[in-house]
C-alpha positions in Angstrom: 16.7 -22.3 -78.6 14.7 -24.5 -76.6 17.7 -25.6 -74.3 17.8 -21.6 -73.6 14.1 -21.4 -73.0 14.9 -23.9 -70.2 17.7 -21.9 -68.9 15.5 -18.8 -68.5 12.3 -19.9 -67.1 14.7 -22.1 -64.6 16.6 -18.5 -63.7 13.0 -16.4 -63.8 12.1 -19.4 -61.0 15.5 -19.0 -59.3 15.1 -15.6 -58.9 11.1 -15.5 -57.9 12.1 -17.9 -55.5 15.2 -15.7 -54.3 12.8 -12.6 -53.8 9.6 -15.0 -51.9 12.5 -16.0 -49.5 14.1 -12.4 -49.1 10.3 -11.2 -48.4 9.4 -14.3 -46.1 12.0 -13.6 -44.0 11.6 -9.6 -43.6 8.4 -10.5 -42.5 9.3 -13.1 -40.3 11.8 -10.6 -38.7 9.1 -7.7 -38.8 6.7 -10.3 -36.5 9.9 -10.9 -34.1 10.6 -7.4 -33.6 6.8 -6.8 -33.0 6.5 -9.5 -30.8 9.7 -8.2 -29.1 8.5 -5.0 -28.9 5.0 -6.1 -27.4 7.0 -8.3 -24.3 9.1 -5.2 -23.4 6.1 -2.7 -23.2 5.4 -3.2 -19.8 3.8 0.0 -19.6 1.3 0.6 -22.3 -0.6 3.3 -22.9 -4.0 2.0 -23.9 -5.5 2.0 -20.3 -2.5 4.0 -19.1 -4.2 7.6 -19.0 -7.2 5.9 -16.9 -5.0 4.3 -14.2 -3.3 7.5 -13.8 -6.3 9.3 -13.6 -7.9 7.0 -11.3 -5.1 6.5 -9.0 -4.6 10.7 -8.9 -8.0 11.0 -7.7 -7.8 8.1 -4.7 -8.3 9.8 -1.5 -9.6 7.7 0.9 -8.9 6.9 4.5 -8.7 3.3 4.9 -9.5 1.7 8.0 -7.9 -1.6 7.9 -7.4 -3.0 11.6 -8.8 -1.6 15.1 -7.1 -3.1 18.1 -9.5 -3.4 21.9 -8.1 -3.8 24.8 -7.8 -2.8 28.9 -4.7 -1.1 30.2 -3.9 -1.1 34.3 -2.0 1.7 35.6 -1.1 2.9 39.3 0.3 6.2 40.1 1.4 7.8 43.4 1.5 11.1 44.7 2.4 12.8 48.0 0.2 16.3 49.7 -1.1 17.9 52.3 0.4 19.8 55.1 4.7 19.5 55.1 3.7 16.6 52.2 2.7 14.1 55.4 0.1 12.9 52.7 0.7 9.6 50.8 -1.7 8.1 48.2 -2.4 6.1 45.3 -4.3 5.1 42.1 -4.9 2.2 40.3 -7.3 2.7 37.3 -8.3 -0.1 34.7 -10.0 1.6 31.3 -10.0 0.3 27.9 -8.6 1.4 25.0 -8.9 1.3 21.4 -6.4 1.8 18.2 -7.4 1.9 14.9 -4.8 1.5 11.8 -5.7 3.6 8.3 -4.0 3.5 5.2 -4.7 7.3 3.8 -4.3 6.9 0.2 -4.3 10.9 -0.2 -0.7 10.7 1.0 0.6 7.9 -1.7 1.3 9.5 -5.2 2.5 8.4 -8.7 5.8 6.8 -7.8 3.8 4.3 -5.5 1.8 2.8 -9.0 3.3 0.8 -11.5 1.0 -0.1 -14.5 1.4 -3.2 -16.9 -1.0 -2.9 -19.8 -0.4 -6.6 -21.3 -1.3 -8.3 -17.4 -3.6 -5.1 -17.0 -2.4 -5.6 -13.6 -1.9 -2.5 -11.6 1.6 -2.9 -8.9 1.0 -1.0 -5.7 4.0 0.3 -3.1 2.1 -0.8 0.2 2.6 2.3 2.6 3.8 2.5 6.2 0.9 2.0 8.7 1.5 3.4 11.7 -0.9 2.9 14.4 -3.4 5.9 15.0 -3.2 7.7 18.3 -5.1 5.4 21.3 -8.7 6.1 22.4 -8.6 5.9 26.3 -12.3 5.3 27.5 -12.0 7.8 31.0 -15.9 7.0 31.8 -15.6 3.2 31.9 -12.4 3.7 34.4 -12.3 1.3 37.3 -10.6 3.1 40.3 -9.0 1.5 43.1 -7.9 3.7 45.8 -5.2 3.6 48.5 -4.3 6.4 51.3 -6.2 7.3 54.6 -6.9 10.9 52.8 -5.8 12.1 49.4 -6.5 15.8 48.4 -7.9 17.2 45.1 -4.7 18.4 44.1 -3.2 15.0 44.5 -5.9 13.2 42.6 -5.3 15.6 39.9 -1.5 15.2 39.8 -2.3 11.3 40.3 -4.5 11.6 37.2 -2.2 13.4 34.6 0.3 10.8 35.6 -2.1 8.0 34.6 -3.2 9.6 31.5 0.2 9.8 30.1 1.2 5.9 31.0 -2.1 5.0 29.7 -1.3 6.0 26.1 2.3 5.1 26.9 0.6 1.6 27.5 -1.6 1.4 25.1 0.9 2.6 22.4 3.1 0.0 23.4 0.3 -2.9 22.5 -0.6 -1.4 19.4 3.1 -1.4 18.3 3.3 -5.2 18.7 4.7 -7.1 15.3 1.1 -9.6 15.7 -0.7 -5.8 14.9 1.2 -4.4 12.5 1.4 -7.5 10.7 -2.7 -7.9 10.5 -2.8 -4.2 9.5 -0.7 -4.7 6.4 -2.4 -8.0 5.5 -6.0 -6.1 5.7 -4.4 -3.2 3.9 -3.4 -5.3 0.7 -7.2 -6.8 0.5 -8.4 -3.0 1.2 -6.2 -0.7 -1.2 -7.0 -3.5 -4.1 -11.1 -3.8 -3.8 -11.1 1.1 -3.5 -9.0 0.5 -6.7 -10.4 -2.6 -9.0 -14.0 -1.0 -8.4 -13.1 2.4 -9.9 -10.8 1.2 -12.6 -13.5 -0.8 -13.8 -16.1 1.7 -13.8 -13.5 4.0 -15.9 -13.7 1.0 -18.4 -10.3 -0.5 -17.9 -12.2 -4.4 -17.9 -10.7 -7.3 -16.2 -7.7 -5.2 -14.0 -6.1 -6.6 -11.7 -4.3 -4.8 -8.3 -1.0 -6.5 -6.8 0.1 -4.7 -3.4 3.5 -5.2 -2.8 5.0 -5.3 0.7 8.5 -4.1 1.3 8.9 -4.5 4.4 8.0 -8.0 4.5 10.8 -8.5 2.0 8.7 -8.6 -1.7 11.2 -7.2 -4.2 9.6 -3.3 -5.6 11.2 -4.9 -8.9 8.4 -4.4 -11.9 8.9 -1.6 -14.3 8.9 2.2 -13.9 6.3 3.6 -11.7 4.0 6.1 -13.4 5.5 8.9 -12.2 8.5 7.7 -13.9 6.8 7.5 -17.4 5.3 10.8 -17.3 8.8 12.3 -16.4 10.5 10.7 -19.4 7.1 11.5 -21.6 7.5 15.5 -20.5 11.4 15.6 -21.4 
């Protein structure tokens, strides 16, 4: 009797034992498939609603680089009786270009939003130069011609005006610009975003601008615009 006393605590132990294992590793697997689960959600929905929100409502203008500079150009035109009329114009005047990022044309597919790094990806935009200021009444004017007529000055003039923003156009288009636009424009898009997203209460965010076109990979998750699409299906 006692012998099978033995045999049937040892087999109730066997088989507690059997069980505390079977359960110790259910939830060891439970906690891998959380933890699983937790690394692959890149896009959580915790602050989610708030960057969306936020980044909807971005509308600003950015100025992020303004160019100076003085552009020299010389025109001709021929008047007068029979055309017997030759003159000329050389006028110096400065110029100005300014570069804006205009966050009111960006939209959901240019945000990306990782709720574990609370780190908000941005698509930098295109930043195309704006259209150059020509300052006419700071013009230096050199002329050349015994007489020029009113109607030569004025066809002289129109010439000037257009190879002055031809000029100026060309300066602001120089790599050495466009480059220091972009730079400014990461710094700028991140502090208009950071400040509001904390203010909505998403604490301790964090705004990455990526730059396509100087060769950063667009390779994080799916933009927001993508997760709302899937979420609406």
């Amino acid at each position: 009797m006692r012998d099978d006393s033995i045999r049937d605590a040892k087999a109730g132990h066997f088989k507690t034992a059997v069980v505390t294992a079977i359960l110790v590793g259910l939830t060891i697997v439970s906690i891998m498939l959380l933890v699983k689960h937790l690394q692959n959600a890149d896009v959580g929905k915790d602050n989610r609603d708030i960057v969306t929100s936020v980044v909807r409502k971005a509308s600003n203008r950015l100025e992020v680089q303004v160019i100076n500079g003085a552009v020299t150009t010389a025109r001709e035109a021929s008047g007068g009786p029979f055309g017997i009329f030759e003159g000329r114009l050389t006028i110096r005047q400065p110029f100005s270009v300014s570069y804006h990022v205009d966050m009111n044309k960006m939209n959901l597919s240019d945000y990306s939003w990782n709720e574990r790094a609370k780190t908000l990806f941005v698509r930098l935009p295109e930043i195309p130069p704006d259209a150059p200021n020509i300052d006419e009444s700071r013009q230096i004017i050199v002329a050349k011609g015994w007489v020029i007529t009113q109607e030569m000055q004025n066809i002289i003039r129109r010439k000037i005006a257009i190879g002055a923003v031809a000029q100026a156009n060309s300066e602001a288009l120089k790599p050495e610009h466009l480059k220091a636009a972009r730079e400014n424009a990461r710094s700028a898009l991140a502090r208009n975003l950071e400040g509001p997203l904390e203010v909505a209460g998403v604490k301790g965010v964090h705004v990455e601008v990526i730059d396509s076109s100087a060769g950063e990979r667009w390779d994080v998750s799916r933009s927001l615009a993508q997760v709302l699409a899937s979420e609406a299906k």
